[in-house]
N, CA and C of each residue as an Amber inpcrd file, in Angstrom:
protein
   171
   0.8460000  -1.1790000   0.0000000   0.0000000   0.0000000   0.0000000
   0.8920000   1.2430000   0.0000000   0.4270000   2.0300000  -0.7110000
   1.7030000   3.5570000  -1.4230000   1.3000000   4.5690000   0.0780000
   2.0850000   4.9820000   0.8020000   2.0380000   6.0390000   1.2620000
   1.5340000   7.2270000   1.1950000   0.9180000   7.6020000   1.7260000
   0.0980000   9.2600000   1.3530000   0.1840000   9.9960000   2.5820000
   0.3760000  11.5700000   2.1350000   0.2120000  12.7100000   2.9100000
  -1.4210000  13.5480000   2.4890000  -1.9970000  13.1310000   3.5370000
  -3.6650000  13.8410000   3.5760000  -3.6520000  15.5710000   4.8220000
  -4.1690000  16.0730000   4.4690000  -4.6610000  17.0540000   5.2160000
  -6.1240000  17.4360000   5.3550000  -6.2370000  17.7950000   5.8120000
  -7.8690000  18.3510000   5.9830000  -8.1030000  19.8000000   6.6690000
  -8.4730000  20.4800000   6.4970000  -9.0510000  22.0220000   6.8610000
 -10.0830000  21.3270000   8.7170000  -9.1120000  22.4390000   9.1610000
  -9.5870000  22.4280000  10.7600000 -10.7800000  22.6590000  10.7030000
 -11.4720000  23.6910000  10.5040000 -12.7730000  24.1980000  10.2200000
 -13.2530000  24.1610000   8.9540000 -13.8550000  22.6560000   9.0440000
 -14.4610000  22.0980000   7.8300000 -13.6360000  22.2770000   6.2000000
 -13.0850000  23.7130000   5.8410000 -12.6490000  24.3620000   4.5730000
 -10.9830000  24.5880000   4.9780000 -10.4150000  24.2710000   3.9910000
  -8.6260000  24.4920000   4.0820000  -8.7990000  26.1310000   3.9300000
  -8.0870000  26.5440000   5.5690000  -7.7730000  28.2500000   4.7080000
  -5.8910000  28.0740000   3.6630000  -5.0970000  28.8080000   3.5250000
  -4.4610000  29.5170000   2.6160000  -3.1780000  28.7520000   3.6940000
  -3.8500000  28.9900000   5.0280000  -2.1970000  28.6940000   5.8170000
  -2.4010000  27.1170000   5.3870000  -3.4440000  26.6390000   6.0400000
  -3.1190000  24.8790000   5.9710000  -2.6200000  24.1470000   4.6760000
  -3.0810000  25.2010000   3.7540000  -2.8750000  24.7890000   1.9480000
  -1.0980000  24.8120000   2.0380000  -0.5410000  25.9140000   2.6320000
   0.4530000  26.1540000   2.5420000   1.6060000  25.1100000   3.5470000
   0.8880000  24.6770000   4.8940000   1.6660000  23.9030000   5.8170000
   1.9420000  22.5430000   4.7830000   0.3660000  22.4440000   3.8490000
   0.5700000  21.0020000   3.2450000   1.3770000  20.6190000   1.8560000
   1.6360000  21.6680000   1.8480000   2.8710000  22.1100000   0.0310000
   4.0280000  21.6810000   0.9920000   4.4330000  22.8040000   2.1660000
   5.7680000  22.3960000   3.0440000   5.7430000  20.8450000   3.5720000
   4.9320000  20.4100000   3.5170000   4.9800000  18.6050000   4.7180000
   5.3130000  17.5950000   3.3260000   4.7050000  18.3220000   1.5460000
   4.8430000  17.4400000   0.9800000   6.6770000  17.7700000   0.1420000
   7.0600000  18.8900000   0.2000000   8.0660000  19.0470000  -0.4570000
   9.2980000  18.4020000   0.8810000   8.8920000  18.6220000   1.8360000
   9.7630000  17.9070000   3.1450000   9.7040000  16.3350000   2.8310000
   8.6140000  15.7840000   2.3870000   8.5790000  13.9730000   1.9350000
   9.4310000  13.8210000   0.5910000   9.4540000  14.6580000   0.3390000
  10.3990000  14.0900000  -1.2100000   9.1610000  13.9670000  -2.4680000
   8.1240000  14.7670000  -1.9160000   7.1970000  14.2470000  -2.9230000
   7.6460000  15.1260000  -4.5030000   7.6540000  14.2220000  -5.8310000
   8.4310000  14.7810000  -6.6510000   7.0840000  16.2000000  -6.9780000
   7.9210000  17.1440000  -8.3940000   7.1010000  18.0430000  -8.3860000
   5.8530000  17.6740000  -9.2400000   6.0900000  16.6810000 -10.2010000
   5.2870000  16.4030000 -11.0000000   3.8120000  15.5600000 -10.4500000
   3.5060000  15.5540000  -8.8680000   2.5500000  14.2580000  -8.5540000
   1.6780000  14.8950000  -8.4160000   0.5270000  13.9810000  -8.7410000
  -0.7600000  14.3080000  -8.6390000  -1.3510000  14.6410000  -7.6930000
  -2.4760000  15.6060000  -7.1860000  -2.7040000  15.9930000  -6.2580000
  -4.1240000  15.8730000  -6.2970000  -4.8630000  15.1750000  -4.9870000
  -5.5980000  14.6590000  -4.7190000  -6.6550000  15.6880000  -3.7960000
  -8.0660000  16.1860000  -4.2650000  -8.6950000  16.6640000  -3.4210000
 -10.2920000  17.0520000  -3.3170000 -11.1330000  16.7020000  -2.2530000
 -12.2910000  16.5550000  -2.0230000 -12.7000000  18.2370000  -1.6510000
 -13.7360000  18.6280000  -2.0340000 -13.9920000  19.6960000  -2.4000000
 -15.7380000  19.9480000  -2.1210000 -15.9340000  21.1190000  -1.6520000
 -17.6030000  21.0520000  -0.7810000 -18.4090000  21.1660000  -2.6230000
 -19.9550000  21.4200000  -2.3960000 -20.4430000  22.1380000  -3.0640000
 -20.1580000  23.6270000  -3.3670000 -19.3690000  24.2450000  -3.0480000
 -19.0560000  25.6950000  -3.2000000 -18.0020000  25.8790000  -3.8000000
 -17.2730000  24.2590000  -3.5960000 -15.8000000  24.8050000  -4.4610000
 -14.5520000  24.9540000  -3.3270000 -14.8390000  25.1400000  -2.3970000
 -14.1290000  25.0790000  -1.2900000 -13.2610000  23.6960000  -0.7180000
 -11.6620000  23.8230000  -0.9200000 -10.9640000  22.1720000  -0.4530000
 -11.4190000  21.9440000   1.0630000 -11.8440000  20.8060000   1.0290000
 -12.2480000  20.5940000   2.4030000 -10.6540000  19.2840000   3.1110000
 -10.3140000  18.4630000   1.8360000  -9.3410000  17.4660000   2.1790000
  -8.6750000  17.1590000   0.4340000  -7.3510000  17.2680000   1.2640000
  -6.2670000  17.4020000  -0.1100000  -5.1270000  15.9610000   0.4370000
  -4.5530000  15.4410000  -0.6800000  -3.8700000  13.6870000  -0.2950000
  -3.3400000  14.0330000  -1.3870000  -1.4890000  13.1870000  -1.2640000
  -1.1090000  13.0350000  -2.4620000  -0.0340000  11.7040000  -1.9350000
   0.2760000  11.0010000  -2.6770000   0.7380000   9.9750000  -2.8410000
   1.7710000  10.2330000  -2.6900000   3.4960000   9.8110000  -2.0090000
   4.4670000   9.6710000  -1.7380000   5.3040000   8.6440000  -2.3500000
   6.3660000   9.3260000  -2.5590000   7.5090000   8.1080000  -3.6510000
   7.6550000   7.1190000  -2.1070000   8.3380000   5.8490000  -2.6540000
   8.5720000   4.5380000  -2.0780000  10.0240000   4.8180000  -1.5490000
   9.9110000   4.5610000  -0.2960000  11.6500000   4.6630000   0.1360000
  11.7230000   3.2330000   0.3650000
């Protein structure tokens, strides 16, 4: 099973900081630049939970 880095917005919706803690947690994993980025999203358009898959050490 592949490794993943998930986040989720404290209050229901990701603000701008958590978007940003979760760019830093994934460039800290080695995640390359090219990976796909994974994310669940309200009716409004709003990220509620963002995941992206991690290379294999």
């Amino acid at each position: 099973m592949p490794k993943t880095l998930k986040f989720t917005g404290e209050d229901k919706n990701m603000t701008l900081e958590e978007l940003e803690a979760f760019v830093k947690a994934a460039r800290a994993a080695d995640a390359p630049d090219d990976s796909n980025v994974n994310a669940v999203v309200s009716t409004s358009g709003k990220i509620k939970e963002i995941e992206i898959e991690l290379p294999s050490t």
